[in-house]
N, C-alpha and C positions, 0 to 999 in steps of 0.2 A: 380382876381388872376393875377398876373405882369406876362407878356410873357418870355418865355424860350428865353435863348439867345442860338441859334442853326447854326451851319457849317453843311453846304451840299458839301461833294465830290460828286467829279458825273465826266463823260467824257463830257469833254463840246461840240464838236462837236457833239457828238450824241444822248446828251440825255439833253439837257439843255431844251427842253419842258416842261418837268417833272416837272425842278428845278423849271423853273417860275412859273408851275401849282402850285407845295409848298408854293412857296412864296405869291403866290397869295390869299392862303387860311386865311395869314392876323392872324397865329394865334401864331406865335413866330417872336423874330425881326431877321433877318437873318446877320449872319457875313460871310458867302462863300467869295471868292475870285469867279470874273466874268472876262470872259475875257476880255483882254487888262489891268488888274490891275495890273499886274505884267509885265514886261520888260522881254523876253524873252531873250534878250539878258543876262541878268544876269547869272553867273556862277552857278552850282546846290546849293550848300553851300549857297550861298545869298538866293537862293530862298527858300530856305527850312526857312532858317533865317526869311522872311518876313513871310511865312505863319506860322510858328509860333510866332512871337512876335507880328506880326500885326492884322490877323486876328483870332487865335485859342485861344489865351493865355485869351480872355473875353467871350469867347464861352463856355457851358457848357453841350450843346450835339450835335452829330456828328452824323449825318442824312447819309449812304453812300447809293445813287442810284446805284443799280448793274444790268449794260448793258452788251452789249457780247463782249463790249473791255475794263468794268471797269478794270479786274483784271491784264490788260498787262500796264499799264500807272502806271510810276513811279512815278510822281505828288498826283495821288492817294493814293499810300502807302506811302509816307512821308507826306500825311494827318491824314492819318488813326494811324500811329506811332504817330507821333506828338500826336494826341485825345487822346492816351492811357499814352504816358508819364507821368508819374506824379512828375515834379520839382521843384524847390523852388518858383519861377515864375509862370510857367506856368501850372496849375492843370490839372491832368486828366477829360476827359470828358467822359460820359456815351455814348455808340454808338448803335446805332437802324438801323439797315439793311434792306433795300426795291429794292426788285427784281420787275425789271420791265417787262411789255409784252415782250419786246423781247428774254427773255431770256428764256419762256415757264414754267418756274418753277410757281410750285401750292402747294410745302411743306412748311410750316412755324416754326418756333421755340420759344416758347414761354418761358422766360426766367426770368419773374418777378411775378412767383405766379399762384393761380388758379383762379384771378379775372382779369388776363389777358385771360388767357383761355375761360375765359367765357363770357366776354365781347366780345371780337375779333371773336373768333372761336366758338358760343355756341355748335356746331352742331360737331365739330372735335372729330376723335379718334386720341388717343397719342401712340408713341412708343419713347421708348430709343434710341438714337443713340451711340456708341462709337467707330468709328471707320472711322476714316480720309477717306478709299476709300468710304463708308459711305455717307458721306459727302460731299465727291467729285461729287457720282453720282449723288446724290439729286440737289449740286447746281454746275453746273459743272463752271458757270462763276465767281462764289465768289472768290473775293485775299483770294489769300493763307495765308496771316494773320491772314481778318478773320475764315477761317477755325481754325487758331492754336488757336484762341481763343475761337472758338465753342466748340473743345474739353478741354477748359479747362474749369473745375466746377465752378473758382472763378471770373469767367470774364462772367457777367450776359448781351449776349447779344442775343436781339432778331430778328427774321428777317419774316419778313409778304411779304405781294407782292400788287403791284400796285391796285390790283383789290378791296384788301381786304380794301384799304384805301378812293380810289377815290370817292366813294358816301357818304359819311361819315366822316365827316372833326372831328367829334368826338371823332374818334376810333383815328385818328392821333395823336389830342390834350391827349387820354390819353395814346399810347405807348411815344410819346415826353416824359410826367409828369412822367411814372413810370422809363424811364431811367436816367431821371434827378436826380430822388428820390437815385435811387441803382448806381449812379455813384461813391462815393465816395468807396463803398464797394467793388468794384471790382477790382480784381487783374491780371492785362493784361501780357499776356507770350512775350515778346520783343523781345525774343533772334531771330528771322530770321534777318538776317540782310537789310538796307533799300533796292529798288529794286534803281538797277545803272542806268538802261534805260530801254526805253519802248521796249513793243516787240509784 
């Protein structure tokens, strides 16, 4: 089976262990943006420009590692936006969420059927969520994007946690496959607009 072509946001000063340990597992070819690939000096709009046309626009799932300063970095959410656009150019991409140790979060969301469920979690009891504070409390460090898209039914996105992947390069290789699979089918809610600066 030919590897997934997959982007990792992630905070790079804090959590770029992770990234490598991803990359390292050798089992998708990685298009992320590392640092120093980008010219910080460049103006926001350029930047936004390169990681979309340069690195997103051939990528076709979007891996976000969520640390306890993902959700304040703007870079982040004009990643995350970008992965869900879907334009004449540049396709949307299916998005799989991974909370990491530090963030203490132990909930997961299973988003692509009951052979995800079973595979991943055989042992988990399920509950409905609908409700944003909900969601908040479960994951208090996730962008606010992806919340708006947790609660939406037509944007099939899943989120596991560090633990549940690290022994197990398996279980990676098939949350990667099954979002790649439902990427096209999912309908992303846009309207927040991009974050202006970090905080």
């Amino acid at each position: 089976m030919a590897k997934h072509k997959v982007f990792v946001t992630y905070h790079h000063d804090n959590d770029q262990a992770y990234k490598e340990a991803l990359i390292n597992s050798d089992i998708f070819v990685d298009y992320s943006v590392d640092t120093g690939d980008i010219d910080d000096n460049l103006d926001d709009e350029a930047i936004r420009q390169k990681i979309r046309d340069e690195y997103l626009k051939d990528s076709n799932v979007t891996i976000v590692l969520v640390g306890l300063q993902t959700k304040y970095r703007k870079h982040i959410d004009w990643e995350i936006y970008s992965s869900m656009y879907n334009g004449k150019v540049n396709k949307q991409s299916g998005i799989l969420v991974i909370n990491l140790p530090s963030t203490g979060c132990t909930n997961a969301r299973a988003a692509h059927g009951e052979d995800e469920k079973k595979i991943i979690y055989p042992t988990a009891t399920w509950t409905s969520i609908t409700s944003r504070s909900e969601y908040e409390k479960r994951y208090p460090y996730m962008p606010a994007r992806i919340i708006d898209n947790l609660l939406n039914k037509e944007a099939k996105i899943s989120v596991t946690n560090w633990d549940n992947i690290k022994d197990d390069i398996s279980k990676l290789q098939f949350l990667i496959d099954v979002t790649f699979d439902d990427r096209l089918n999912c309908k992303y809610d846009l309207r927040k607009q991009m974050r202006r600066k970090n905080s």
